[in-house]
MDTraj code that builds the backbone (N, CA, C; nanometers):
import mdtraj as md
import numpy as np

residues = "UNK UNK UNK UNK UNK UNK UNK UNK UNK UNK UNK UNK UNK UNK UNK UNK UNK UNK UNK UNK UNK UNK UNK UNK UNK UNK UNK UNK UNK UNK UNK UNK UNK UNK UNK UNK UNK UNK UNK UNK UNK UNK UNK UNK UNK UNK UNK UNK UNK UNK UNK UNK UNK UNK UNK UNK UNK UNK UNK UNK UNK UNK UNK UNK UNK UNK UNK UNK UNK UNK UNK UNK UNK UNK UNK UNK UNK UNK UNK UNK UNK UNK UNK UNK UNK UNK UNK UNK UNK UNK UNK UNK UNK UNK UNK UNK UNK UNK UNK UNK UNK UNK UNK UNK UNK UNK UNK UNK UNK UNK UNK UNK UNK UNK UNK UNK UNK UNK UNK UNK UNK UNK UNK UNK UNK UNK UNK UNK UNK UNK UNK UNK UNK UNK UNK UNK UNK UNK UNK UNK UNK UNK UNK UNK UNK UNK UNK UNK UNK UNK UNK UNK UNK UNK UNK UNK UNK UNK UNK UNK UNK UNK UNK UNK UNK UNK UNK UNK UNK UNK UNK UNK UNK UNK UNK UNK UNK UNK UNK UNK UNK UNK UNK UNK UNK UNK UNK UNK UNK UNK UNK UNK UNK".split()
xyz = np.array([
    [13.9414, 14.2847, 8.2320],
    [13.9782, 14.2020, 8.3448],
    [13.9419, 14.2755, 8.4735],
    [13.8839, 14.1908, 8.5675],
    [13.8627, 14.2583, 8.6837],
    [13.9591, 14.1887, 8.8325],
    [14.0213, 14.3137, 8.9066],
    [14.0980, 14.2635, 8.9971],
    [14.0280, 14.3006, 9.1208],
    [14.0221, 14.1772, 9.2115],
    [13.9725, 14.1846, 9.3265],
    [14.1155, 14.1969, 9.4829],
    [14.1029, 14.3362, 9.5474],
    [14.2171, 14.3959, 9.5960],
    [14.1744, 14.3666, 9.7503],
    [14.2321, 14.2589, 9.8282],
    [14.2216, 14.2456, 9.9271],
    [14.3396, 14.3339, 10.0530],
    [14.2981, 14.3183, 10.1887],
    [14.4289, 14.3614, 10.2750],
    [14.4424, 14.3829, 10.4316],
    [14.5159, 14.3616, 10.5122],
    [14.5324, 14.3838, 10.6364],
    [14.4019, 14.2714, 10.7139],
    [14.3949, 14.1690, 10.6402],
    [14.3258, 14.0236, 10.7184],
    [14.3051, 14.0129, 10.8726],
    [14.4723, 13.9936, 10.9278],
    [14.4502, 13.9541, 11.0514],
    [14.4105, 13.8475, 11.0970],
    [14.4262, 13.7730, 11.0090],
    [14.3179, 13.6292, 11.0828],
    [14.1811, 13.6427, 11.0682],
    [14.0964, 13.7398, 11.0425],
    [13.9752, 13.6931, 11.0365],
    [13.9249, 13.6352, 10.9277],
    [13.8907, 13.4980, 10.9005],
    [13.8831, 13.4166, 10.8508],
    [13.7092, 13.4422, 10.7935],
    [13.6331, 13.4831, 10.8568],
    [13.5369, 13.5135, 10.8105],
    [13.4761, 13.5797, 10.7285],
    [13.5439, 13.6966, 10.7466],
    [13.5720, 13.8589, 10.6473],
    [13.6214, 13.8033, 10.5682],
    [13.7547, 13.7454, 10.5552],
    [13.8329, 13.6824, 10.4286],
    [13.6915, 13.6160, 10.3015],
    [13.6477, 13.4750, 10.3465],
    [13.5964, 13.4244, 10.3163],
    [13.4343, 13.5170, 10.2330],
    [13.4018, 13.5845, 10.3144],
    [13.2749, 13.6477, 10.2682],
    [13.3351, 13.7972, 10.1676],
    [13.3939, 13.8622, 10.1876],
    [13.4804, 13.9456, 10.0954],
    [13.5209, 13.8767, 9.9549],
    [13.5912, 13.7493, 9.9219],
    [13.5937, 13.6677, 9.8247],
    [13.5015, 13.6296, 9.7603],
    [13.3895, 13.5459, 9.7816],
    [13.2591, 13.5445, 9.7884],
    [13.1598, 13.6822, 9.6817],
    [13.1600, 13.7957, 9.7821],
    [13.1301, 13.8779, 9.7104],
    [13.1448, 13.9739, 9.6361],
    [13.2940, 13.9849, 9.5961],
    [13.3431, 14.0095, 9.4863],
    [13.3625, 13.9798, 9.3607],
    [13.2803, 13.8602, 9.3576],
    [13.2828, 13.8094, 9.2362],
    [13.1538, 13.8243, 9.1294],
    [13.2244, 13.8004, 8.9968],
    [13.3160, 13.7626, 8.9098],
    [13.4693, 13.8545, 8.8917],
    [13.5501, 13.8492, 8.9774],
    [13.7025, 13.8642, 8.9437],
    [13.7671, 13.7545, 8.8665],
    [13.9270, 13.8238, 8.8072],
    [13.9626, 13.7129, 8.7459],
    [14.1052, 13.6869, 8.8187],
    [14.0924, 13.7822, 8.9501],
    [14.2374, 13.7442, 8.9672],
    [14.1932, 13.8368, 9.1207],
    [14.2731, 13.7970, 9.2454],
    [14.2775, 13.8846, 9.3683],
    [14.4002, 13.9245, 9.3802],
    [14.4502, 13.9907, 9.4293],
    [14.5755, 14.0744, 9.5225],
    [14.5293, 14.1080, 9.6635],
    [14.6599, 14.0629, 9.7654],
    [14.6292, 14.0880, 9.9179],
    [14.7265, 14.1642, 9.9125],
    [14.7308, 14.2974, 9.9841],
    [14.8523, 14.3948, 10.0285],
    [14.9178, 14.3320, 10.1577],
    [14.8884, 14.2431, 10.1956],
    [14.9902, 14.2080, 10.3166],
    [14.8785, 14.2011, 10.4566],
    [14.9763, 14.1713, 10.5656],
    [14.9222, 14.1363, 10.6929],
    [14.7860, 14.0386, 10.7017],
    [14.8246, 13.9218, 10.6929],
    [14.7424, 13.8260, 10.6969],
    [14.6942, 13.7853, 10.8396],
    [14.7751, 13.7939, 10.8628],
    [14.8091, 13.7775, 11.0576],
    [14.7664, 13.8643, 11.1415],
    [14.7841, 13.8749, 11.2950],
    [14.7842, 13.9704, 11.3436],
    [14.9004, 13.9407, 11.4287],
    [15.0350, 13.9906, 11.4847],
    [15.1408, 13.9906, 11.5249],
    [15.1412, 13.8589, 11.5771],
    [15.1195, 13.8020, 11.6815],
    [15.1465, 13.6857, 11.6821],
    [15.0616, 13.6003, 11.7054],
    [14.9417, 13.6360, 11.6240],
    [14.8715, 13.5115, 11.5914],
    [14.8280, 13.4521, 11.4771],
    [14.8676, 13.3132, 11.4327],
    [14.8575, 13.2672, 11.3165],
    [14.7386, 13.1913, 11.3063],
    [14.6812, 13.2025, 11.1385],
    [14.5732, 13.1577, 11.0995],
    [14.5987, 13.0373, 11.0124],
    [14.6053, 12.9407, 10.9995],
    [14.6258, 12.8599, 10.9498],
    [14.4747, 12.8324, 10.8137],
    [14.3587, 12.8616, 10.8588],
    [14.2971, 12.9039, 10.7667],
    [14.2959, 13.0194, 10.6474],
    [14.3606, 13.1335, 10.6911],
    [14.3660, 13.2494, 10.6210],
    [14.4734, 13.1846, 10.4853],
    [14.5961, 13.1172, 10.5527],
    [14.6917, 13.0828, 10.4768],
    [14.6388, 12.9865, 10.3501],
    [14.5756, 12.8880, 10.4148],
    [14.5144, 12.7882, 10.3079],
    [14.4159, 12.8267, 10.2070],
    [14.3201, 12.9430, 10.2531],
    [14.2805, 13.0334, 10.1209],
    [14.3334, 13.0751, 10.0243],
    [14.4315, 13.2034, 10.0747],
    [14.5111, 13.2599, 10.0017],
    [14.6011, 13.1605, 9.9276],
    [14.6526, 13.0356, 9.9467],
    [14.7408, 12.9482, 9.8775],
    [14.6377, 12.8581, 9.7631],
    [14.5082, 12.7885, 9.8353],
    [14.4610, 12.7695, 9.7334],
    [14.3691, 12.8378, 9.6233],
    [14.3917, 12.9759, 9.6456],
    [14.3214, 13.0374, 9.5572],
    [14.4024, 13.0855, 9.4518],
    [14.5216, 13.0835, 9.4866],
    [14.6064, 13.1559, 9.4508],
    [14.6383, 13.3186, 9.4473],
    [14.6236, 13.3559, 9.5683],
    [14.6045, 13.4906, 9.5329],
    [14.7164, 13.5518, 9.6078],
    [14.7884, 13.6493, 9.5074],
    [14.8899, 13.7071, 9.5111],
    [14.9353, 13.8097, 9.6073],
    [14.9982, 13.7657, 9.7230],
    [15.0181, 13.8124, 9.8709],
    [15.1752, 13.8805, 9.8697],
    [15.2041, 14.0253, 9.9495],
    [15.3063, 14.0659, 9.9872],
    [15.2795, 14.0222, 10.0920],
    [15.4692, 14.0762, 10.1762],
    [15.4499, 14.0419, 10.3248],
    [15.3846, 14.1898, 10.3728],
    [15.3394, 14.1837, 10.4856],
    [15.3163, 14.3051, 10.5262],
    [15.4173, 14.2971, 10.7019],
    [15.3631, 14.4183, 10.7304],
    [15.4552, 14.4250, 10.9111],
    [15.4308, 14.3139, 11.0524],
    [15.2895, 14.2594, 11.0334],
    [15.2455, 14.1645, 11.1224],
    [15.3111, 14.0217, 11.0590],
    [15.3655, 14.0100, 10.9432],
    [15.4201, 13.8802, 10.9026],
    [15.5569, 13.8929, 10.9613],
    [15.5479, 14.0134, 10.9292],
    [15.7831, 14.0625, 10.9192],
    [15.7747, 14.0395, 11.1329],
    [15.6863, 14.0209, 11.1431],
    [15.6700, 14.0236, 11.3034],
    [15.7184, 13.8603, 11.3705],
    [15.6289, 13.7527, 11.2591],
    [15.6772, 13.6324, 11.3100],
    [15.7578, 13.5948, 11.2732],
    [15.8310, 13.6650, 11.1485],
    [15.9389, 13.5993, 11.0891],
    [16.0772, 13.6443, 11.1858],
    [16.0689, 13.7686, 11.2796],
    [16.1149, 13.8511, 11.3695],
    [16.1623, 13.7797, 11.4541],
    [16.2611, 13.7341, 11.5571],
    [16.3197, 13.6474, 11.6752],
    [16.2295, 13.6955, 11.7728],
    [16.1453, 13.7560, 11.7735],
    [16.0417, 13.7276, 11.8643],
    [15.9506, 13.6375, 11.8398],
    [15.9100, 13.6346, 11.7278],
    [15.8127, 13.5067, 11.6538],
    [15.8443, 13.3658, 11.6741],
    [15.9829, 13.3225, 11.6949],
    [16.0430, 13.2218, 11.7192],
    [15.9127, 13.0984, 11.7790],
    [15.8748, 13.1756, 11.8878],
    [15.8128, 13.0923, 11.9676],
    [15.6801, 12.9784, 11.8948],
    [15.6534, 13.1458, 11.8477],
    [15.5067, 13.0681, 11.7606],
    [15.5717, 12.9566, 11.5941],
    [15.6318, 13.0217, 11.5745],
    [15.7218, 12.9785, 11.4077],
    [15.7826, 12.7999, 11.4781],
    [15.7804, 12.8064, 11.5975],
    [15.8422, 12.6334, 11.6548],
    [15.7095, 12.6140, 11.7574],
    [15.6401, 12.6483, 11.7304],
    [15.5213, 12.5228, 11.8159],
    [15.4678, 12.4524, 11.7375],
    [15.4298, 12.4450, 11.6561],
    [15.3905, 12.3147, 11.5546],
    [15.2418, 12.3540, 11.5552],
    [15.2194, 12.4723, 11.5974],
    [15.0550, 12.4863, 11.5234],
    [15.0787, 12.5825, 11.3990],
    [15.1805, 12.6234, 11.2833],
    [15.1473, 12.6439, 11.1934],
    [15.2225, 12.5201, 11.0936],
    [15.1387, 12.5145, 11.0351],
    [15.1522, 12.4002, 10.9510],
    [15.2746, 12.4155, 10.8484],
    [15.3233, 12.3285, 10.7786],
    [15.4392, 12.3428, 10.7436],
    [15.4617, 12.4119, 10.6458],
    [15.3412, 12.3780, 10.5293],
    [15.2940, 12.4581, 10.4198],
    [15.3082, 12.5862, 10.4316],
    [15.2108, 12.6557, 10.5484],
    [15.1877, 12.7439, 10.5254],
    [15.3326, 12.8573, 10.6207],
    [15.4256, 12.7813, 10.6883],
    [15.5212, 12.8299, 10.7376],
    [15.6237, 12.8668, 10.5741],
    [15.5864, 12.7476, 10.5126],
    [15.6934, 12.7966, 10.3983],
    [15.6603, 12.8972, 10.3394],
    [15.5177, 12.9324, 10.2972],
    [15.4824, 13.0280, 10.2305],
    [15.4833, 13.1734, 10.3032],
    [15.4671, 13.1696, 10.4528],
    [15.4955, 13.2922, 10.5457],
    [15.6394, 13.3756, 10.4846],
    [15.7632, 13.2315, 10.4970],
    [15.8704, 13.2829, 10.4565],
    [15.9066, 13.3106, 10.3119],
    [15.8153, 13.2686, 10.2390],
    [15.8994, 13.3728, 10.1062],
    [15.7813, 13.4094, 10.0418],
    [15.7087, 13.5314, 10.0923],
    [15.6192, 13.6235, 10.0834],
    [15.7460, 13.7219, 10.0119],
    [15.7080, 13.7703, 9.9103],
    [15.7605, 13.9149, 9.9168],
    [15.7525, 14.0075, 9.9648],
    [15.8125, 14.0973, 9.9643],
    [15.7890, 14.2596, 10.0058],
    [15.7643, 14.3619, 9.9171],
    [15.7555, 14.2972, 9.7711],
    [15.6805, 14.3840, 9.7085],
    [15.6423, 14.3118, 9.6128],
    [15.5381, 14.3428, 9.4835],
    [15.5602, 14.2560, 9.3985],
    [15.5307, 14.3483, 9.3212],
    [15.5565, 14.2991, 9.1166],
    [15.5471, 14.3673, 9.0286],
    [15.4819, 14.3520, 8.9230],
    [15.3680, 14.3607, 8.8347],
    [15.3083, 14.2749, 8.7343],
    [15.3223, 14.3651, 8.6346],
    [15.2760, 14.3189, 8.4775],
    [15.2262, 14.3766, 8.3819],
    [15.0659, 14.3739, 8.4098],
    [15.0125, 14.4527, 8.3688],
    [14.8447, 14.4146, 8.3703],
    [14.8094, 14.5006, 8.2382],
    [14.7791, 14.3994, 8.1437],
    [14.6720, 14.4765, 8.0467],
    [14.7767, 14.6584, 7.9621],
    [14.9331, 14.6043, 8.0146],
    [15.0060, 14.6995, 7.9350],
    [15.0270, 14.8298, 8.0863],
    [15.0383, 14.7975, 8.1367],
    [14.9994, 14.9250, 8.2647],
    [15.1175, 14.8355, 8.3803],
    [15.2203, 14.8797, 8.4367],
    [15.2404, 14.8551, 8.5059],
    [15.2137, 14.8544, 8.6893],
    [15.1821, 14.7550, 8.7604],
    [15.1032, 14.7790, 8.8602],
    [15.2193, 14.7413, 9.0040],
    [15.2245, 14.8026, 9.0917],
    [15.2847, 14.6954, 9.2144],
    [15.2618, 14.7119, 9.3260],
    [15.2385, 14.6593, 9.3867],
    [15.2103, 14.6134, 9.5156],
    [15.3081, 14.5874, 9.6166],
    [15.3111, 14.6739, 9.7402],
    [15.3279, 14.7140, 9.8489],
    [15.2688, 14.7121, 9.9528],
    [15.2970, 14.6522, 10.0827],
    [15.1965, 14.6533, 10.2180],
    [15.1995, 14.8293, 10.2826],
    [15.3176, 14.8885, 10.2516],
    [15.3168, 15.0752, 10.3342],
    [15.4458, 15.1236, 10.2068],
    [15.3757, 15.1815, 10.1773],
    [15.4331, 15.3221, 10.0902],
    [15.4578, 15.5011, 10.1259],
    [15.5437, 15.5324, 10.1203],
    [15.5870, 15.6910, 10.1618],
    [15.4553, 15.7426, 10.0857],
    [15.4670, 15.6906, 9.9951],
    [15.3804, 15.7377, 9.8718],
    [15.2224, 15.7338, 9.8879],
    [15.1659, 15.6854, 9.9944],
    [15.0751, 15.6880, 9.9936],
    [15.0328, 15.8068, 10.1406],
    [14.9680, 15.8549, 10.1138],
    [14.9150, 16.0418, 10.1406],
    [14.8894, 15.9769, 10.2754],
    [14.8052, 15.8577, 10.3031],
    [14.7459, 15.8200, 10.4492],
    [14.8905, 15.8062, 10.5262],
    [14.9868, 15.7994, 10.5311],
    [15.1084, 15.7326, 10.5825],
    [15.1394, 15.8973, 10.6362],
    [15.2292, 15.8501, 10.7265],
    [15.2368, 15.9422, 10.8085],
    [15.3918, 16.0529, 10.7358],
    [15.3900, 16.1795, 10.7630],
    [15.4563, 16.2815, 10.6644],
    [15.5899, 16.2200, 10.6992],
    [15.6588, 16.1947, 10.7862],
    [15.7917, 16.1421, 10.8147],
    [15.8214, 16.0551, 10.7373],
    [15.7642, 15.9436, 10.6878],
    [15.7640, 15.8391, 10.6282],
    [15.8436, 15.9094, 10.4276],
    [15.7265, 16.0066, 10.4176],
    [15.7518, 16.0767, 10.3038],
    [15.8837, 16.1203, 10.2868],
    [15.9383, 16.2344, 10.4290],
    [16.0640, 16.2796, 10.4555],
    [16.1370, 16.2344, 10.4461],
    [16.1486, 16.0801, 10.5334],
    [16.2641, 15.9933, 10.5036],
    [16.2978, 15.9358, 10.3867],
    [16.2439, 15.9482, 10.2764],
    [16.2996, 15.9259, 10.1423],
    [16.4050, 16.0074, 10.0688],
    [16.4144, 16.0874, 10.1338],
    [16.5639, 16.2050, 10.0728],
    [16.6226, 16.1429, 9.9451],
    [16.4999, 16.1479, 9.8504],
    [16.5419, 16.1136, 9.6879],
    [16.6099, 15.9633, 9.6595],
    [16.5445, 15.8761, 9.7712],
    [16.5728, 15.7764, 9.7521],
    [16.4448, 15.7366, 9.6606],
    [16.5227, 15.6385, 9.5730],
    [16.4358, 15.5993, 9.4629],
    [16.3265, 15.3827, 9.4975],
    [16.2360, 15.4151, 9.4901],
    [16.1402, 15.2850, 9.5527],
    [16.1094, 15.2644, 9.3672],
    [16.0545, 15.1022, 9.4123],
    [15.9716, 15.0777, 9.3101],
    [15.9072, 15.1244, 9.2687],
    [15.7846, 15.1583, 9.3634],
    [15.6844, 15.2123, 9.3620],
    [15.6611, 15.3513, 9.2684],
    [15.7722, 15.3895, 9.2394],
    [15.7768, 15.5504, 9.1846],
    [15.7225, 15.5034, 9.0602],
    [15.7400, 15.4315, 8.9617],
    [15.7494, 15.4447, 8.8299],
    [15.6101, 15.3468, 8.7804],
    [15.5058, 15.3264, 8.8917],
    [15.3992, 15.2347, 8.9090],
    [15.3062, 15.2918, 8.8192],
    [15.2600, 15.2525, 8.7070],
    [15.0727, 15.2964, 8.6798],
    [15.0165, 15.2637, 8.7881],
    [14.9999, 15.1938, 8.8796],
    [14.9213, 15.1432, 8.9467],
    [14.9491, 15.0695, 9.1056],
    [14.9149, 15.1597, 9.1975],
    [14.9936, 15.1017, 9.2684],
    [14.9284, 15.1073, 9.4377],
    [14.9248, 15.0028, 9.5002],
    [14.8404, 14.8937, 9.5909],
    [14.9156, 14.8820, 9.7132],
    [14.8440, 14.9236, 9.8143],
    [14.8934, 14.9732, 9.9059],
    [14.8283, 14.8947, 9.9939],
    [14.8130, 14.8545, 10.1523],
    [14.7537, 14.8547, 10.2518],
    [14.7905, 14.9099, 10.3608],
    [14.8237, 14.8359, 10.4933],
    [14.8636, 14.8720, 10.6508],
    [14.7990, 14.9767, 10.6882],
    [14.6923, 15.1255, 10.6393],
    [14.6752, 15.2251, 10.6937],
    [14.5273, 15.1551, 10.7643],
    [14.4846, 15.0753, 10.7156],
    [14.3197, 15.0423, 10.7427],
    [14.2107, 15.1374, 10.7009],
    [14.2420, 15.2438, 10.5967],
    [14.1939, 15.3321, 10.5573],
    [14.1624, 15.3213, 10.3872],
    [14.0328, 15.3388, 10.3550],
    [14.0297, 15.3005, 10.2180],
    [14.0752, 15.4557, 10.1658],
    [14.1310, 15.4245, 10.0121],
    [14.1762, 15.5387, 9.9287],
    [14.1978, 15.4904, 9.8028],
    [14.0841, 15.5737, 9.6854],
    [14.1509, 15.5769, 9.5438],
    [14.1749, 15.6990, 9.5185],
    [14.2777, 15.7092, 9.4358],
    [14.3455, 15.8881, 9.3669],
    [14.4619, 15.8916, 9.3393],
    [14.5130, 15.9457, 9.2625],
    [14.6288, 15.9626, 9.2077],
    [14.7310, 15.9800, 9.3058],
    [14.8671, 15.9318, 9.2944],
    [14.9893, 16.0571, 9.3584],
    [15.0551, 16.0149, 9.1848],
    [15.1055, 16.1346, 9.1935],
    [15.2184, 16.1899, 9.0603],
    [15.1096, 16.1296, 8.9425],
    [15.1621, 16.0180, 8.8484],
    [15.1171, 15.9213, 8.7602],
    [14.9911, 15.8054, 8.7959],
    [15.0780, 15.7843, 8.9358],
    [14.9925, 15.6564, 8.9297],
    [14.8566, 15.6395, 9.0113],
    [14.7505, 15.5117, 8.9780],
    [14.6745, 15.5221, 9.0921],
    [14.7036, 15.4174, 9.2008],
    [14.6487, 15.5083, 9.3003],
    [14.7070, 15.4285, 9.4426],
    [14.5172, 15.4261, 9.4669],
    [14.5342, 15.2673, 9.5063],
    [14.4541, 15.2250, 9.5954],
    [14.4851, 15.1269, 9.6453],
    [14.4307, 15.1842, 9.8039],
    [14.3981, 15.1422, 9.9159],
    [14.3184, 15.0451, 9.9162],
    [14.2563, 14.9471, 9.9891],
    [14.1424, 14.8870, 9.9820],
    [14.0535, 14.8861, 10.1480],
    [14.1645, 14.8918, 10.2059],
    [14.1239, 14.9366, 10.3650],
    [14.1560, 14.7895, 10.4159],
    [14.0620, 14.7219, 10.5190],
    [14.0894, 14.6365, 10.6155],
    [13.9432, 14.5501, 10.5985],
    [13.9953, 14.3773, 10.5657],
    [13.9001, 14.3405, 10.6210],
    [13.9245, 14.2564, 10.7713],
    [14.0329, 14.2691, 10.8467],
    [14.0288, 14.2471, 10.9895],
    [14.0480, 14.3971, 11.0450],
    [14.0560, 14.3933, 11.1790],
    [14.0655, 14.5671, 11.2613],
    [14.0353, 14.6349, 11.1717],
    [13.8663, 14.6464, 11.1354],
    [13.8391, 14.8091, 11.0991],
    [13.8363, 14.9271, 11.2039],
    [13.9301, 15.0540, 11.0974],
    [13.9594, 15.1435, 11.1680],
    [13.8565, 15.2837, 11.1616],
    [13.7603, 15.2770, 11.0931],
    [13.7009, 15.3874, 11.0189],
    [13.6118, 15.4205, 11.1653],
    [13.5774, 15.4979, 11.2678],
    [13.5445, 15.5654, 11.3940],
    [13.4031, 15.5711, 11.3745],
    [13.3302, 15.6150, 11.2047],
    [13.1868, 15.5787, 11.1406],
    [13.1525, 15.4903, 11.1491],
    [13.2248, 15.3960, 11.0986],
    [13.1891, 15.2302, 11.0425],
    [13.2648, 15.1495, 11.1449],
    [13.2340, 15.1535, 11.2703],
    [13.3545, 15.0256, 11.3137],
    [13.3649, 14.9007, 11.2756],
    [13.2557, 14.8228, 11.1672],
    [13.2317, 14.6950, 11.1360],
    [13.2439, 14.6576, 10.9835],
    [13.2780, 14.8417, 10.9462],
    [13.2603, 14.8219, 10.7944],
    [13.4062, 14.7478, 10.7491],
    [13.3944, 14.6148, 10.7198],
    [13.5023, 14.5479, 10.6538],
    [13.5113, 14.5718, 10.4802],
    [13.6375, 14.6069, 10.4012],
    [13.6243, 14.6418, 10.3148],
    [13.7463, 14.6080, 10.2079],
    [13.7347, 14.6256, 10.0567],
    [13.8023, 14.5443, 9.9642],
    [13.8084, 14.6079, 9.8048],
    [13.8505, 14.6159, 9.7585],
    [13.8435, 14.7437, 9.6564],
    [13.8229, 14.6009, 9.5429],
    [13.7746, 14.6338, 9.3803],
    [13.8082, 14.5870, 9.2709],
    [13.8292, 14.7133, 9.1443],
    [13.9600, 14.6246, 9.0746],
    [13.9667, 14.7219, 8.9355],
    [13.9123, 14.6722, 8.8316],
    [13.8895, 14.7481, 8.7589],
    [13.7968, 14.7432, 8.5988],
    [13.9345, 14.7725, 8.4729],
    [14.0397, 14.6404, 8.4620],
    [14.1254, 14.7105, 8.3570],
    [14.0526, 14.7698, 8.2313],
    [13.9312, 14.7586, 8.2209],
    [13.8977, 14.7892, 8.0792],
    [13.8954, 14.9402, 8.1143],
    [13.8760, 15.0115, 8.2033],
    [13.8721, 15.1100, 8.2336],
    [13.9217, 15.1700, 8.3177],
    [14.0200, 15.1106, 8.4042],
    [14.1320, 15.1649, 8.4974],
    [14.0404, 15.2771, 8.6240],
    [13.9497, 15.1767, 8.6374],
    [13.8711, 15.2479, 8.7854],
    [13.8605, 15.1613, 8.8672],
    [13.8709, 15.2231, 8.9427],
    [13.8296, 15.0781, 9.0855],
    [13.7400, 15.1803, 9.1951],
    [13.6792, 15.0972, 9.2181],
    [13.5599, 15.0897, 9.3705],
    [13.5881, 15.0595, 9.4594],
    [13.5621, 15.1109, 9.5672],
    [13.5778, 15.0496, 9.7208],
    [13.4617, 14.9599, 9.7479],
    [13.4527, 14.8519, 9.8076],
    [13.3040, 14.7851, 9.8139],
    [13.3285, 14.7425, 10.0010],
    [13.2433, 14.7045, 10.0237],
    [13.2385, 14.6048, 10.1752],
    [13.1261, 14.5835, 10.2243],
    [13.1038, 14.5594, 10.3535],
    [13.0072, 14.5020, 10.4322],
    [13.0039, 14.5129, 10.5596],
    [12.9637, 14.4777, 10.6675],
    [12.9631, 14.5468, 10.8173],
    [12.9706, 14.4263, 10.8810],
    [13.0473, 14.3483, 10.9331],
    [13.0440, 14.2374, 11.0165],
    [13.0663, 14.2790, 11.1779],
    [13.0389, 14.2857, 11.2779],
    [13.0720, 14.2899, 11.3987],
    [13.1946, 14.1205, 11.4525],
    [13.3041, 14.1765, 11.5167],
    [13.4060, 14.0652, 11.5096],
    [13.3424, 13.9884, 11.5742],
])
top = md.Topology()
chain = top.add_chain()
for i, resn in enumerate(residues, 1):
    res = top.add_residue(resn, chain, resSeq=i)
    for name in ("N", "CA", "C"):
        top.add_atom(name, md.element.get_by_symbol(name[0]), res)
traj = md.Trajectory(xyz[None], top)
């Protein structure tokens, strides 16, 4: 089975669309979160991800409109109703079996090395999902990363809205896994916004 690992969107609807596109043959996608960008909603991004079905956490730019600051945008009537429902019951994490391997998905993890060391600190043996993951899917840094922490693998897939990479400012990017072989690739493409 091959999983196609999307993340940190933003609204760009274009990247979305051409990232999907050329990732294929997948048999299944995952988005790590932030579809949005703080307060601006895509009403396209949403209708992808819903009719594709592809399996979305919330990330921090969602937790933003759902936020009493969001109010404003969440009551003007340009996000559609659909996709307001689905804004609100996004998870914050999710958990699968895959192929005997447990996998889960997270928009920011302590656990992931790109995150900043405080983040790590503040866990004082507090216990996350995430600990006991074969496999485990990260976004918000805009930074791609595959490699182990402890057991599991963490990948990143990076950003296909606001790329952050200072090399690549255009390189938009999207990881896929190979369960037959528990590797995954970083892949992308260079769009200028």
């Amino acid at each position: 089975m091959k999983i196609g690992i999307i993340s940190d969107i933003h609204g760009d609807v274009r990247a979305l669309r051409r990232a999907l596109d050329e990732m294929q043959p997948v048999d299944r996608v995952l988005c790590a979160g932030d579809l949005v960008l703080q307060y601006r909603f895509s009403n396209e991004v949403f209708d992808i991800i819903r009719e594709r079905g592809i399996l979305t956490v919330r990330g921090n730019h969602e937790e933003a409109i759902l936020a009493s600051g969001g109010e404003p945008l969440r009551n003007s009537g340009t996000i559609s109703p659909a996709n307001l429902g689905m804004l609100q019951t996004l998870p914050q994490f999710l958990e699968m079996q895959l192929d005997g391997k447990r996998l889960v998905m997270v928009h920011t993890s302590p656990l992931d090395p790109a995150n900043d060391i405080r983040l790590r600190q503040a866990l004082n043996g507090t216990h996350l999902p995430e600990m006991d993951a074969d496999i485990l899917v990260v976004g918000n840094t805009h930074r791609t990363m595959i490699g182990q922490v402890g057991n599991a693998l963490l990948i990143n897939p990076g950003s296909l809205g606001e790329p952050r990479d200072p090399a690549n400012p255009y390189k938009r990017t999207y990881a896929v896994l190979d369960t037959a072989t528990w590797e995954a690739v970083i892949q992308g493409f260079t769009q200028p916004f």
